[in-house]
C-alpha positions as CSV (number, residue, x, y, z in Angstrom):
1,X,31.5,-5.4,-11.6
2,X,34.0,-6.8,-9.7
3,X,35.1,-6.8,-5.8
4,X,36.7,-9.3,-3.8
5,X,34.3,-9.8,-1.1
6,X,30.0,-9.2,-0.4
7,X,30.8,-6.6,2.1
8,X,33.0,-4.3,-0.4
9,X,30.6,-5.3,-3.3
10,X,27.7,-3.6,-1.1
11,X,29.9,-0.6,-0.5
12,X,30.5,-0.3,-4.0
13,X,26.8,-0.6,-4.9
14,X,25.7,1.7,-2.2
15,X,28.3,4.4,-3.6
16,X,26.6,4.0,-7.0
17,X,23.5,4.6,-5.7
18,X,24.1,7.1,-3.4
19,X,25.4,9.3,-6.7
20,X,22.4,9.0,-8.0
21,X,20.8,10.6,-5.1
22,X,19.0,8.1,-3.6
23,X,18.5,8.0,0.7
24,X,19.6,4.7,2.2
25,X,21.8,4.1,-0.3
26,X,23.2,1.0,2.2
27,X,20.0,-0.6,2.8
28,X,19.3,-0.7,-0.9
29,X,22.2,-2.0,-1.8
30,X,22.1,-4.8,0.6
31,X,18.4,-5.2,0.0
32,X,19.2,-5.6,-3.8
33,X,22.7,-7.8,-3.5
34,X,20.4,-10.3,-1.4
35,X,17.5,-10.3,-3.6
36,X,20.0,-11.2,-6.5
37,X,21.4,-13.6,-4.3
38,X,18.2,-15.5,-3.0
39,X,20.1,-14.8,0.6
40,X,18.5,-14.3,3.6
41,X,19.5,-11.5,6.0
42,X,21.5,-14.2,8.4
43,X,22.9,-15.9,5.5
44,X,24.0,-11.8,4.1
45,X,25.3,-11.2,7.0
46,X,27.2,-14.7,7.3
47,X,28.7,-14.4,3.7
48,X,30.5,-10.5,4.0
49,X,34.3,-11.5,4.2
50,X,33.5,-13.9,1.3
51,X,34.2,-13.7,-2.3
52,X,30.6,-12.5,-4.4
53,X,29.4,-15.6,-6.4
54,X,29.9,-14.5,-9.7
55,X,27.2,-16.3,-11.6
56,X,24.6,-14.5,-10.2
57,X,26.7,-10.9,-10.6
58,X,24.8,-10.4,-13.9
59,X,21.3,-10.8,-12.5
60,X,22.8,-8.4,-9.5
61,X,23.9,-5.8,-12.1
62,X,20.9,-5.3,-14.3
63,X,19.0,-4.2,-10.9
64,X,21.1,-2.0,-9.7
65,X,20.5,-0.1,-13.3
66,X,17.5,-0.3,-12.1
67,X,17.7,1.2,-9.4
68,X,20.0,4.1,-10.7
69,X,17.2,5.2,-13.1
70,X,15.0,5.6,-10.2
71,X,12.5,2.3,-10.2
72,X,11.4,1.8,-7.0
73,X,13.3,-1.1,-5.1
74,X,10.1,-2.9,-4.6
75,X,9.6,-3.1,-8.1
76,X,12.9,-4.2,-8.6
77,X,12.7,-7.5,-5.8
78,X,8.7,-8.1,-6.8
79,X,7.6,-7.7,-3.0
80,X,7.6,-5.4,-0.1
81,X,6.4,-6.3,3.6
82,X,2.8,-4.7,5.1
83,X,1.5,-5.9,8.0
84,X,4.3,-8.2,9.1
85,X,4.1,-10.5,5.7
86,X,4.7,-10.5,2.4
87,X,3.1,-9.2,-0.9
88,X,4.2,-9.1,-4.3
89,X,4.1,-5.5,-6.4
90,X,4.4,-5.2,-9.8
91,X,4.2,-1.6,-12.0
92,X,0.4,-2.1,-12.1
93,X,-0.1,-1.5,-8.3
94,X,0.5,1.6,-5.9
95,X,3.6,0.0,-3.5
96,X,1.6,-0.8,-0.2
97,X,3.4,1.6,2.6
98,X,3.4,1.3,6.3
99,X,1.2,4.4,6.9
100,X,-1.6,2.5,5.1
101,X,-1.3,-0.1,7.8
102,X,-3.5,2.2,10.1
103,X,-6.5,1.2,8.0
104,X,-5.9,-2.0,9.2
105,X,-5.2,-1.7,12.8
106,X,-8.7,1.3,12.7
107,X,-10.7,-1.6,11.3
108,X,-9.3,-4.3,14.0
109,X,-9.7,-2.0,17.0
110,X,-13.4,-0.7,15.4
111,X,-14.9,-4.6,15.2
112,X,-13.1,-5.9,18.2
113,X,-14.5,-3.1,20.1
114,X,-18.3,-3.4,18.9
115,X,-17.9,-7.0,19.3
116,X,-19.0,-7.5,16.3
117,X,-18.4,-11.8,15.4
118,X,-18.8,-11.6,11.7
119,X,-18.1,-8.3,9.9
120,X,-18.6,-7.4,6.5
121,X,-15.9,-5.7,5.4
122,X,-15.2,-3.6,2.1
123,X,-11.8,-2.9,0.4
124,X,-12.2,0.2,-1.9
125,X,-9.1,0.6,-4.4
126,X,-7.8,-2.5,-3.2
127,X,-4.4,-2.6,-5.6
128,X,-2.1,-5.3,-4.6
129,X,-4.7,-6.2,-2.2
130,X,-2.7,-5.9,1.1
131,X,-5.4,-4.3,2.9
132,X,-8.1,-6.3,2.2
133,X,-6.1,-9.7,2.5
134,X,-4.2,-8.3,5.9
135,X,-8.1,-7.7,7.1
136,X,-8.7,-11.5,5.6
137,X,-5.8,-13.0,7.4
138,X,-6.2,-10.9,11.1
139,X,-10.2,-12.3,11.1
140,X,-11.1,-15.2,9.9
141,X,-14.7,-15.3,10.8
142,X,-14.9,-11.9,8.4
143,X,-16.6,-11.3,5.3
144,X,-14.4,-9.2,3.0
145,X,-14.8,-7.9,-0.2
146,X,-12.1,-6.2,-2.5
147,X,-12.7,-4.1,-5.7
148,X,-10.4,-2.0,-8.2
149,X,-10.9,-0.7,-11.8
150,X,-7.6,-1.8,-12.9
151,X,-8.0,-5.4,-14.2
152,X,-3.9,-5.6,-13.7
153,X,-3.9,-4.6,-10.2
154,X,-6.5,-7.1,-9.6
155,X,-4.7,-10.1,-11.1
156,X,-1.6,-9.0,-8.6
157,X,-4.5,-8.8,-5.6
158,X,-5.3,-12.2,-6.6
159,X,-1.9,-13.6,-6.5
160,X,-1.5,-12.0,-3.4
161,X,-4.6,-13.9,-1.7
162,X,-3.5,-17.1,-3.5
163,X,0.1,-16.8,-2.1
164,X,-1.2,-15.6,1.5
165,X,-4.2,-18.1,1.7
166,X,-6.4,-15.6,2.2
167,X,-10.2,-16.3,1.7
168,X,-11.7,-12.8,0.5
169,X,-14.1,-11.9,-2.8
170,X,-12.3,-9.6,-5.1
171,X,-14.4,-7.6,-8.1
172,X,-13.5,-5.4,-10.8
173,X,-15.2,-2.1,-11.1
174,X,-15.2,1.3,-10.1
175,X,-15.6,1.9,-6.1
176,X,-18.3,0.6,-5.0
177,X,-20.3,-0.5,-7.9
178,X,-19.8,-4.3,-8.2
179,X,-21.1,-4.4,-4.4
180,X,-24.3,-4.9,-2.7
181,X,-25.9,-5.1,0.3
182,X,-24.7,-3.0,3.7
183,X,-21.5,-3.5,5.3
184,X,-20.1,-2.9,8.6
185,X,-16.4,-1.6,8.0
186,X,-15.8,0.0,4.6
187,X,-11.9,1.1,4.2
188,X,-9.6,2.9,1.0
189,X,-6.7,4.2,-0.1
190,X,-8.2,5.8,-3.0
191,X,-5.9,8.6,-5.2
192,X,-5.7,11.2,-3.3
193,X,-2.7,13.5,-4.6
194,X,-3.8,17.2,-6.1
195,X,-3.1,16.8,-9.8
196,X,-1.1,20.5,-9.4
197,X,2.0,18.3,-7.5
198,X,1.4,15.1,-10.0
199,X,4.7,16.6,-11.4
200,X,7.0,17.5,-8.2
201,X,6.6,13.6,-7.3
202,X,9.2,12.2,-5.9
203,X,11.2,10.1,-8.7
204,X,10.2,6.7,-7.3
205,X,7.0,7.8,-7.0
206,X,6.3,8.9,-10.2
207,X,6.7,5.1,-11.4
208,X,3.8,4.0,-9.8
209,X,0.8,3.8,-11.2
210,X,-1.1,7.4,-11.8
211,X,-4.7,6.1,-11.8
212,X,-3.9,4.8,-8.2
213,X,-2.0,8.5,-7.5
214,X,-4.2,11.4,-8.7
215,X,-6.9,12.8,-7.1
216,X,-7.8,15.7,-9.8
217,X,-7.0,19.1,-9.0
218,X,-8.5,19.3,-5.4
219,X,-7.6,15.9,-4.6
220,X,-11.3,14.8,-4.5
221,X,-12.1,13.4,-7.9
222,X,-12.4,9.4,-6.3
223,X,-13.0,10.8,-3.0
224,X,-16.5,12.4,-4.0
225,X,-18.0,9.4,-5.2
226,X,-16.5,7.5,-2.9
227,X,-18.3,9.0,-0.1
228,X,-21.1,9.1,-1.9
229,X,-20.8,5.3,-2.5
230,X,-20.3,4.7,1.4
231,X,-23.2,6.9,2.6
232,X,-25.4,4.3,1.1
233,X,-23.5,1.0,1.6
234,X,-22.4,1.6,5.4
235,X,-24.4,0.5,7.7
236,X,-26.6,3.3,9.7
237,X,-25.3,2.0,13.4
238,X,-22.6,0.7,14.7
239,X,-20.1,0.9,11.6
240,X,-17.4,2.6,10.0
241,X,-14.9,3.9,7.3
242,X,-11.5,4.7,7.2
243,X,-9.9,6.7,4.4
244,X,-6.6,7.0,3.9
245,X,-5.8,10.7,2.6
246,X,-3.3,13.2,2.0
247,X,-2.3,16.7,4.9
248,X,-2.7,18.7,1.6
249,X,-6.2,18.1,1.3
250,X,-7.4,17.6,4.9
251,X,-9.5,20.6,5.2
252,X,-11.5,19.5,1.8
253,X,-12.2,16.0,2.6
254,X,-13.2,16.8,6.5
255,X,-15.7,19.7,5.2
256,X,-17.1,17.2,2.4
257,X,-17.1,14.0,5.3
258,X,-19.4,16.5,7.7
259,X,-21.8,17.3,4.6
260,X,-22.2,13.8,3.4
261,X,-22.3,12.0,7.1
262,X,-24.0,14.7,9.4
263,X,-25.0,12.0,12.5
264,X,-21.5,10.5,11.9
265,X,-18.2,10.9,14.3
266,X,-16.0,12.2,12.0
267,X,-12.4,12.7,12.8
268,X,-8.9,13.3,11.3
269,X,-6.6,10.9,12.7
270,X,-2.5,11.1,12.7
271,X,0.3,9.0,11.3
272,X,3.3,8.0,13.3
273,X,5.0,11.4,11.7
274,X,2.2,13.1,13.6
275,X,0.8,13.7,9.6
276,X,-2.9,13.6,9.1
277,X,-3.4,10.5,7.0
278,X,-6.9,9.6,7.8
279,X,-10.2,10.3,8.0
280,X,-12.5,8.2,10.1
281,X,-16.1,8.1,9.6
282,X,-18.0,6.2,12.8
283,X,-21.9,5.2,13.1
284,X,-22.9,4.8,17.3
């Protein structure tokens, strides 16, 4: 791989990758090239009319095969931004994305609201931990907990709150099982995808993680006993939960949300695509 300077090295990265299919071909490639380079956008940006340094071309090469076979980018540079910071991914977690940041802002606006000083808060499905850390890091004065039943996702969630200095209790085991007690805000992004379009995934997609992706073949298989689970962990006033979930399935999940929490709010609530994305489950 040769070219004389960065800025016709990233064309001729972004024309690999755009034959290959892939959308943004020009972001990737400069998202890649300054990974490869330990560059900064500034210092990108500073560096196009100059020659590429060639001992890191290697290291540059081998992700961009990567990339052509389809791994998602973020598994490629070991991070993606949620909630304005940071957070490492690896093949073991679902890739935080900024939909999923509504849970976050729901839970804020829910607890400044109420006024409540010190919630107790519950991360369901937790993964890389972005939610549960983001909720950490936004209120200090909160107790939050954080499970998963992958033992790999949780050593990435741990890294994560290491990395972030966030101070959060995370457990291993299924929903809410390793939990106790009554909590005020209890949030997920459990799988939710119908197990009949497992196979039409996108192909970045379909390199995540399947436990974390597949909701069985009405999309409800974790989203049954995760209701089940909050009905008797929420608190009976003045609380809430917020599931993330898929349009497909929106019907399903409101029809089982009004069976399992009949003196609940319960509404469906709207990604910036105008998608539904979430259903919100509120005690008066």
């Amino acid at each position: 791989m040769t070219a004389e300077t960065v800025s016709a090295l990233i064309q001729s990265i972004a024309s690999r990758l755009d034959a290959v299919g892939i959308e943004d071909a020009g972001i990737d490639a400069r998202l890649l090239l300054r990974s490869a380079f330990g560059w900064s956008a500034a210092e990108q940006l500073g560096q196009l009319l100059t020659p590429p340094p060639v001992n890191y071309l290697d290291n540059l090469e081998s992700m961009i095969v990567r990339r052509e076979s389809r791994e998602p980018l973020q598994y490629i540079t070991g991070y993606t931004e949620f909630y304005r910071r940071n957070f490492s991914v690896k093949e073991s977690v679902l890739i935080p994305r900024p939909e999923t940041e509504q849970l976050v802002v729901q839970t804020l606006a829910f607890v400044r609201e109420r006024g409540i000083e010190t919630p107790r808060i519950a991360d369901i499905c937790t993964g890389s931990g972005a939610i549960a850390i983001s909720l950490a890091l936004e209120m200090p004065t909160a107790e939050v907990h954080a499970t998963d039943i992958s033992p790999a996702a949780l050593t990435v969630a741990r890294q994560n709150a290491d990395d972030l200095k966030a101070e959060l209790d995370i457990y291993e085991g299924n929903l809410l099982k390793p939990l106790s007690g009554q909590y005020d805000v209890i949030v997920s992004n459990p799988p939710y995808i119908l197990a009949s379009a497992m196979l039409s995934l996108q192909a970045e997609v379909a390199r995540e993680p399947s436990l974390a992706l597949d909701g069985g073949v009405d999309g409800l298989d974790v989203i049954r006993p995760l209701f089940a689970g909050i009905s008797k962990m929420l608190k009976p006033a003045n609380s809430a939960a917020y599931i993330e979930i898929d349009p497909p399935i929106a019907d399903a999940v409101m029809k089982l949300a009004l069976e399992t929490f009949p003196h609940a709010g319960i509404y469906l609530l709207t990604d910036l695509a105008g998608l539904i994305r979430c259903v919100s489950i509120e005690n008066m």
